[in-house]
N, CA, C and O of each residue as an XYZ file, in Angstrom:
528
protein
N       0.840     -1.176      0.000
C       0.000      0.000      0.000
C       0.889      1.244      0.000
O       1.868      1.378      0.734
N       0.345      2.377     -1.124
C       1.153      3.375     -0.728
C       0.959      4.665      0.077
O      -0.117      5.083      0.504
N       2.087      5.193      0.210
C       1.556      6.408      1.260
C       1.346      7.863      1.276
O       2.089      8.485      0.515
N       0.735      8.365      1.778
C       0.592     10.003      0.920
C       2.008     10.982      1.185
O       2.897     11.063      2.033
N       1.717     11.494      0.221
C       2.984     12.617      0.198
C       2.695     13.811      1.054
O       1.732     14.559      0.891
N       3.636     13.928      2.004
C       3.001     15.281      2.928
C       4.072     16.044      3.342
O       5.244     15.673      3.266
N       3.745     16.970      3.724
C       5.338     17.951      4.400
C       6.277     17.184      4.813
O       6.269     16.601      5.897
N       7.284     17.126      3.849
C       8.703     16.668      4.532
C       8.899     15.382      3.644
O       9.762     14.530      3.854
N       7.924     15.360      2.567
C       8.805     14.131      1.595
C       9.921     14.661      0.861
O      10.208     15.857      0.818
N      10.710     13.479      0.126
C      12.034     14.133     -0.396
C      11.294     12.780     -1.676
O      10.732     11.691     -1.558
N      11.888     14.012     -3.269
C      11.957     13.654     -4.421
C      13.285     13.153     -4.853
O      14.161     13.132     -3.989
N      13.619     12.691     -6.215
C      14.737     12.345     -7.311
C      14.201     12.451     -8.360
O      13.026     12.239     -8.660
N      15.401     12.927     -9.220
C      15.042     12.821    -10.070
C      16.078     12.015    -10.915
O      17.166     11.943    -10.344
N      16.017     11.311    -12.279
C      16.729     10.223    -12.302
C      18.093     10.820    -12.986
O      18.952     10.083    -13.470
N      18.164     11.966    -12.969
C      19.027     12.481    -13.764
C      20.274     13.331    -12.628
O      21.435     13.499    -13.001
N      19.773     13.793    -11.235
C      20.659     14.656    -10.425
C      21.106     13.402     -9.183
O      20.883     12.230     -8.879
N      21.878     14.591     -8.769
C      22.785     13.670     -7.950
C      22.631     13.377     -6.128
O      23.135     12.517     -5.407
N      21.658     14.577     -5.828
C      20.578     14.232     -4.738
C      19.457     14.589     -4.584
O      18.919     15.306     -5.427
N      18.586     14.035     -3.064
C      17.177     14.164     -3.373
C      17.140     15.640     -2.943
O      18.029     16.132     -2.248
N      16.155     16.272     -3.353
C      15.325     17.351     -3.226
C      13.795     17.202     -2.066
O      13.203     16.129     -1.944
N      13.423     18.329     -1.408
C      12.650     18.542     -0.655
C      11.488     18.778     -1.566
O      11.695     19.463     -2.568
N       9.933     18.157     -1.284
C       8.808     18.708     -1.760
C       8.184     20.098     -1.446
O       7.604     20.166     -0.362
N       8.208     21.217     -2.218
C       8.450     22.514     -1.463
C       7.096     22.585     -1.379
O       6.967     23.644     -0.766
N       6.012     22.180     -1.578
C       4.575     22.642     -1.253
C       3.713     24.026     -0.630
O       2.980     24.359      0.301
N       4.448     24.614     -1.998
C       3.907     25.918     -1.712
C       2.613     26.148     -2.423
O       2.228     27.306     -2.266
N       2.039     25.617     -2.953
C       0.672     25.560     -3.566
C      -0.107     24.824     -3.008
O      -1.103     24.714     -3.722
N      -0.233     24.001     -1.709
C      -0.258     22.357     -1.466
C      -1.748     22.803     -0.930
O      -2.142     23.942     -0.680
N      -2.483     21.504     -0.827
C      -3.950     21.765     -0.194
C      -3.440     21.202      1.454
O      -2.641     20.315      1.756
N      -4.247     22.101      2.303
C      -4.873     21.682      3.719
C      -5.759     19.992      3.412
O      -6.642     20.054      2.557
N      -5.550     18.718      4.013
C      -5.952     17.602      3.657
C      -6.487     17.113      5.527
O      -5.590     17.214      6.364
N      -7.385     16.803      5.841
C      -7.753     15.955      6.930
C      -7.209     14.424      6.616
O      -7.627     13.871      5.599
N      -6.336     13.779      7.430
C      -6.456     12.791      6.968
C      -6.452     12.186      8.591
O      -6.141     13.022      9.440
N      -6.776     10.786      9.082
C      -7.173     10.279     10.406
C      -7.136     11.263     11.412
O      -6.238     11.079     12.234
N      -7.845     12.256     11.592
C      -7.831     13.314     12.501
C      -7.015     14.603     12.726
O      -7.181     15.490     13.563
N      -5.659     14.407     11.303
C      -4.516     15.297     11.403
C      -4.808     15.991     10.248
O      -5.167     15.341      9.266
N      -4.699     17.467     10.167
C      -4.444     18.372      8.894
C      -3.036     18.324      8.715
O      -2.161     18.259      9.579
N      -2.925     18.367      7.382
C      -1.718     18.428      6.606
C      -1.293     18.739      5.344
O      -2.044     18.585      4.380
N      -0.150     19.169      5.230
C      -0.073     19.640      3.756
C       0.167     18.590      2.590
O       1.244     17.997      2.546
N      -0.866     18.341      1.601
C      -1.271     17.157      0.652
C      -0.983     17.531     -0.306
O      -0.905     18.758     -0.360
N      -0.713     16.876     -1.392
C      -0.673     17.199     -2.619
C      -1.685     16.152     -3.635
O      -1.922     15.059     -3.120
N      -2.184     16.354     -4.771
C      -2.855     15.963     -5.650
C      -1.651     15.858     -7.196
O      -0.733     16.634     -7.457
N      -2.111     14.592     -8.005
C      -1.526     14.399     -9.417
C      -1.179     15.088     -9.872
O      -0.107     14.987    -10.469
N      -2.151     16.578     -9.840
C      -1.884     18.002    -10.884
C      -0.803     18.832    -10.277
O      -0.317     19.763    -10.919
N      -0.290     18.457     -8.721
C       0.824     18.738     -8.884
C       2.641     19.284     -9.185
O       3.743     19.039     -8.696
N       2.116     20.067    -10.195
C       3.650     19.616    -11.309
C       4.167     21.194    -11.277
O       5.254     21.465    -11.788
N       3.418     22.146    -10.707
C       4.126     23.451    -11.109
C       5.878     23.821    -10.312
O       6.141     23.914     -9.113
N       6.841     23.967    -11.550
C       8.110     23.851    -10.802
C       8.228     25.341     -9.867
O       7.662     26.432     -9.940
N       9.366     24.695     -8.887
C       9.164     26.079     -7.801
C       7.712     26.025     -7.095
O       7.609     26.980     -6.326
N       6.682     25.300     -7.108
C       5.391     25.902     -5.994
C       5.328     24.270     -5.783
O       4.964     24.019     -4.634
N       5.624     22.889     -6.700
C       5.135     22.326     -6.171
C       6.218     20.976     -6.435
O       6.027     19.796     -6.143
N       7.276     21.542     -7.020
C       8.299     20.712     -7.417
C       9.463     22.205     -7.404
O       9.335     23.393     -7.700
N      10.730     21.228     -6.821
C      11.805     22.495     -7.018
C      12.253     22.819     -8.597
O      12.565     22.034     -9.492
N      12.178     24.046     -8.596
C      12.316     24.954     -9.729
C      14.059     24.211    -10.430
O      14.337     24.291    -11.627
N      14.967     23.574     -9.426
C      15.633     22.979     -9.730
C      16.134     22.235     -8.954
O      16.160     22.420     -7.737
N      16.824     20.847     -9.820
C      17.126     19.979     -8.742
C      18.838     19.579     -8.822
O      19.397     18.483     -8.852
N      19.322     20.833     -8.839
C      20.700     20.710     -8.314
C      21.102     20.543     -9.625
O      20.429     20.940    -10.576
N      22.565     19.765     -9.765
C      23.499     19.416    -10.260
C      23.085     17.865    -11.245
O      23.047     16.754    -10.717
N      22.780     18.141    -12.872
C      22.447     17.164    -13.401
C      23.964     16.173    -13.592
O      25.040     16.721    -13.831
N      23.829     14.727    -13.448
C      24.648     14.029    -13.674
C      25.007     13.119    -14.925
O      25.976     12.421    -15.226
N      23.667     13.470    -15.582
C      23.558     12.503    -17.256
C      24.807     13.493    -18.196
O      24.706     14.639    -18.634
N      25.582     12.833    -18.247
C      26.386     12.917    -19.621
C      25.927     13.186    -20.940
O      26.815     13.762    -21.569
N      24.977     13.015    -21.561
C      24.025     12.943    -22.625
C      23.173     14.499    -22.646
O      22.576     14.831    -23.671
N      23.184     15.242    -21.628
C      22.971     16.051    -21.503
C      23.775     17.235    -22.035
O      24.830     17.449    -21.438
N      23.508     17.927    -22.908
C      24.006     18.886    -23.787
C      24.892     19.950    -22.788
O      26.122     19.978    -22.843
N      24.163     20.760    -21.933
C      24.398     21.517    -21.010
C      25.525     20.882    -20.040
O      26.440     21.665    -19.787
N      25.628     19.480    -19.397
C      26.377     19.056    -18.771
C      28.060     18.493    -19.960
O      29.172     18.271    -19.481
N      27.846     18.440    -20.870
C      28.715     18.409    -22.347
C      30.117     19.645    -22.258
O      31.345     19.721    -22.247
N      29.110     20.304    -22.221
C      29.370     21.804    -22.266
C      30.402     22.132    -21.022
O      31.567     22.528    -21.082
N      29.499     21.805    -19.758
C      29.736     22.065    -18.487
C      31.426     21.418    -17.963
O      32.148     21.858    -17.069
N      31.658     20.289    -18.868
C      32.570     19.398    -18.361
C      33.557     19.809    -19.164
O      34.713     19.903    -18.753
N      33.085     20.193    -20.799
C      34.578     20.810    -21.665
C      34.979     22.195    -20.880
O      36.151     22.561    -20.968
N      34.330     22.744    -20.346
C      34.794     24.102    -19.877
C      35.592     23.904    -18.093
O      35.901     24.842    -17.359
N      35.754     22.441    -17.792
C      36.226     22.446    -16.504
C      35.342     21.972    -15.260
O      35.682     21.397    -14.226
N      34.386     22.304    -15.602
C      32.831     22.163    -14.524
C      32.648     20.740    -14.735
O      32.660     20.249    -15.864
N      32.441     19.915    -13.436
C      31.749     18.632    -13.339
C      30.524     18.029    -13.836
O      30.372     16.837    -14.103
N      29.367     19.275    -13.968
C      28.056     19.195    -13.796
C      27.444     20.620    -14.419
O      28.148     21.630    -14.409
N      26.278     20.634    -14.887
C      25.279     21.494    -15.044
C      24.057     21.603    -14.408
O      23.473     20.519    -14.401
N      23.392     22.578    -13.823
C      22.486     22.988    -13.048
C      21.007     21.830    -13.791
O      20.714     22.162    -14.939
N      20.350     20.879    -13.343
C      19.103     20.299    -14.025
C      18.163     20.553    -13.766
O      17.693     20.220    -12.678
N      17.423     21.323    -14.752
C      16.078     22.403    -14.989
C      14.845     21.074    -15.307
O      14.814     20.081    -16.035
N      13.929     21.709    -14.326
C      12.848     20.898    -14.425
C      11.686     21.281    -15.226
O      10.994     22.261    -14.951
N      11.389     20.176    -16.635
C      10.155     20.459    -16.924
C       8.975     19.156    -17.289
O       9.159     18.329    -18.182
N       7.910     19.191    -16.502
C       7.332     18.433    -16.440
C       6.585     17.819    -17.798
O       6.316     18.498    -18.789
N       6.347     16.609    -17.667
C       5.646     15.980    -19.204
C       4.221     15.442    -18.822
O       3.931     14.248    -18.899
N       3.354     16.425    -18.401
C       2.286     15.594    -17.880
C       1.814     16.080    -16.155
O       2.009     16.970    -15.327
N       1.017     14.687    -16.364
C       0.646     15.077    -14.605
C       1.503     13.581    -14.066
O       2.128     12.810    -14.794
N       1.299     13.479    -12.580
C       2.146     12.082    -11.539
C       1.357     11.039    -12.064
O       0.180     11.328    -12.277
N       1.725      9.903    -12.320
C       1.171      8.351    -12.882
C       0.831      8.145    -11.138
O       1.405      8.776    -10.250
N       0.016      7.355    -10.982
C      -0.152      6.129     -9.847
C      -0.376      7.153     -8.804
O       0.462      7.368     -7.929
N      -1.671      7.883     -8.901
C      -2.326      8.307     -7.843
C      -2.808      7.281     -6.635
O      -2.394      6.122     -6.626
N      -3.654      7.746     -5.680
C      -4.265      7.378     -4.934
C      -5.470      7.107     -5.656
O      -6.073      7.883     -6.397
N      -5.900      5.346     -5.218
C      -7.028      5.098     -5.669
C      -8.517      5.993     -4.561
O      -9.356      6.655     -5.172
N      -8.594      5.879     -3.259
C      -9.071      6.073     -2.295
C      -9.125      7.354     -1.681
O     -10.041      7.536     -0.878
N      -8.368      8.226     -1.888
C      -8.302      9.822     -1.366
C      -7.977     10.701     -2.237
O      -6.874     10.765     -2.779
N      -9.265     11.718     -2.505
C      -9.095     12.451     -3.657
C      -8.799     13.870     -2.611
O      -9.213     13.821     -1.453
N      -8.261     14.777     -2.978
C      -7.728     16.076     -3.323
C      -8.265     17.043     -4.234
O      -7.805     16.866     -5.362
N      -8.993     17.909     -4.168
C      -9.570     19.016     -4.758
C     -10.590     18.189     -6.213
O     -10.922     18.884     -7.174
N     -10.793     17.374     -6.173
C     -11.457     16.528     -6.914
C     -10.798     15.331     -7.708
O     -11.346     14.514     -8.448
N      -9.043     15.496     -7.234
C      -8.475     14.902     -8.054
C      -7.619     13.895     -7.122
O      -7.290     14.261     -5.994
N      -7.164     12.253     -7.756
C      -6.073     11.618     -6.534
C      -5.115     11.837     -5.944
O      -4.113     12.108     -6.606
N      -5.043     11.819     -4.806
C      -4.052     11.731     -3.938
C      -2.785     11.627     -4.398
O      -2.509     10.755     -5.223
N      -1.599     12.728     -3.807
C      -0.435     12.085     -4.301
C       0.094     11.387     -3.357
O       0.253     11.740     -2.189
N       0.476     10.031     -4.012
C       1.398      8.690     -2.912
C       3.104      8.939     -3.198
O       3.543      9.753     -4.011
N       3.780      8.207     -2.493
C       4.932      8.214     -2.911
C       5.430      6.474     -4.022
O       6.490      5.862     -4.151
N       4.204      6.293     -4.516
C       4.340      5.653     -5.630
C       4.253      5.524     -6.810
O       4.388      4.662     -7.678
N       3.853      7.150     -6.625
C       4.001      8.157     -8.114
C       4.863      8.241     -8.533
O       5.798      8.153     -7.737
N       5.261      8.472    -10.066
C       6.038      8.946    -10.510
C       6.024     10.510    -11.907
O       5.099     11.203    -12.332
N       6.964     10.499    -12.095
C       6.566     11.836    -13.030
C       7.556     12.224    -14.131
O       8.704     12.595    -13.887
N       7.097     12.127    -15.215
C       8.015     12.043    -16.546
C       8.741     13.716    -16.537
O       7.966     14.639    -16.283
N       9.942     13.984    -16.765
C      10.172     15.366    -17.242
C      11.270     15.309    -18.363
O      12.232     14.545    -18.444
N      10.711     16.743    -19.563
C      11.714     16.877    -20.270
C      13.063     17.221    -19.492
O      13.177     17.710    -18.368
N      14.478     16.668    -20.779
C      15.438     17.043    -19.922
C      16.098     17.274    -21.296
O      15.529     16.864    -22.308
N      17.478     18.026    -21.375
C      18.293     18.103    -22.643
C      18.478     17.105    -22.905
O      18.611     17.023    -24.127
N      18.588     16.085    -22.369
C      18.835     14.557    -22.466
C      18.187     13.866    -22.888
O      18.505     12.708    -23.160
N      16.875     14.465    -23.107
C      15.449     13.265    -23.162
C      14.354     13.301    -22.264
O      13.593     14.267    -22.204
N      14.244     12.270    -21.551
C      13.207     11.834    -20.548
C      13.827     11.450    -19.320
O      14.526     10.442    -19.222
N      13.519     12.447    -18.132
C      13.713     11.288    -17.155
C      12.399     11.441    -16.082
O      11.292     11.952    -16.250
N      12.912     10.881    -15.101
C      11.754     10.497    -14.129
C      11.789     10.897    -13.028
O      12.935     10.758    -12.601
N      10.944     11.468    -12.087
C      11.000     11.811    -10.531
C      10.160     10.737     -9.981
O       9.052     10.528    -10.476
N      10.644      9.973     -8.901
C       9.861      9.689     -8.007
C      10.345     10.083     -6.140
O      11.324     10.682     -5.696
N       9.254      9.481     -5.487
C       9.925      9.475     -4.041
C      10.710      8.687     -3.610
O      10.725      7.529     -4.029
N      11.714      9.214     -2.485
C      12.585      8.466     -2.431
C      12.023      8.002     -0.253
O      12.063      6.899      0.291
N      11.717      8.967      0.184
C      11.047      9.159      1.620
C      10.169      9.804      1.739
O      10.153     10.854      1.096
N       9.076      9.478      2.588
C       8.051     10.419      3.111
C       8.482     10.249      4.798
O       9.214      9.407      5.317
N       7.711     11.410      5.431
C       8.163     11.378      7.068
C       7.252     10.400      7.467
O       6.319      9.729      7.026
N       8.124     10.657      8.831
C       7.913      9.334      9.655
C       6.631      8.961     10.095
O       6.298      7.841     10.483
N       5.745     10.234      9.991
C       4.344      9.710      9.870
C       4.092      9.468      8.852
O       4.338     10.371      8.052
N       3.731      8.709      8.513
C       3.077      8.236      7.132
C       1.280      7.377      7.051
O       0.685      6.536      7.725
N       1.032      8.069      6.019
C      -0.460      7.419      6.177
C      -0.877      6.906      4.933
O      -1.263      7.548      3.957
N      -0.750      5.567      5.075
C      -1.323      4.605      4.016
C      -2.743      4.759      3.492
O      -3.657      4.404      4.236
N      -3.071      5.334      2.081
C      -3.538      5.037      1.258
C      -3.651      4.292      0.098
O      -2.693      4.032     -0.630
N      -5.166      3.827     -0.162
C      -4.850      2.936     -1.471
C      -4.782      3.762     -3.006
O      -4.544      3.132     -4.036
């Protein structure tokens, strides 16, 4: 069963080199077993309010910008997030502003200079509340 995403989960993305904080600055107020909390829903995806605007230091080679980054001396290039969509593998059972729940068994396609890669969760806090 998976579990909802709430203040204090940490993302990846498949392309940088650590996780990132869910900044939930757009996030809905959610009741869930007697506790309010900050929830998120599939739709999700706006970078900077609901995903970080960036997630550090991209590590794909294939990446034009990181190409660049490495002939000029630099290890790495900054990896700019842009989303392809909304999160796959909502919550069957707890909807959010009319829409599913985000679990940390979502995932989420984004363009990259590289192509495609993927965010998912890597932790949610230590409370955690199982949804289906």
């Amino acid at each position: 069963m998976a579990n909802l995403v709430v203040t204090g989960a940490t993302m990846q993305c498949s392309g940088q080199f650590v996780p990132a904080p869910m900044p939930f600055t757009a996030s809905k107020a959610h009741l869930v077993g007697g506790m309010t909390m900050d929830a998120g829903n599939i739709s999700d995806v706006a970078p900077g309010m609901c995903i970080p605007p960036s997630f550090g230091a991209c590590k794909l080679d294939a990446n034009p910008a990181v190409a660049a980054a490495k002939a000029g001396g630099s290890p790495s290039a900054p990896c700019v997030f842009a989303p392809m969509g909304i999160w796959t593998g909502g919550s069957t059972t707890v909807m959010i502003q009319n829409q599913p729940a985000l679990t940390d068994a979502c995932k989420l396609r984004c363009a990259t200079a590289a192509g495609a890669g993927e965010i998912s969760f890597v932790n949610t806090p230590a409370a955690t509340i199982s949804v289906g």
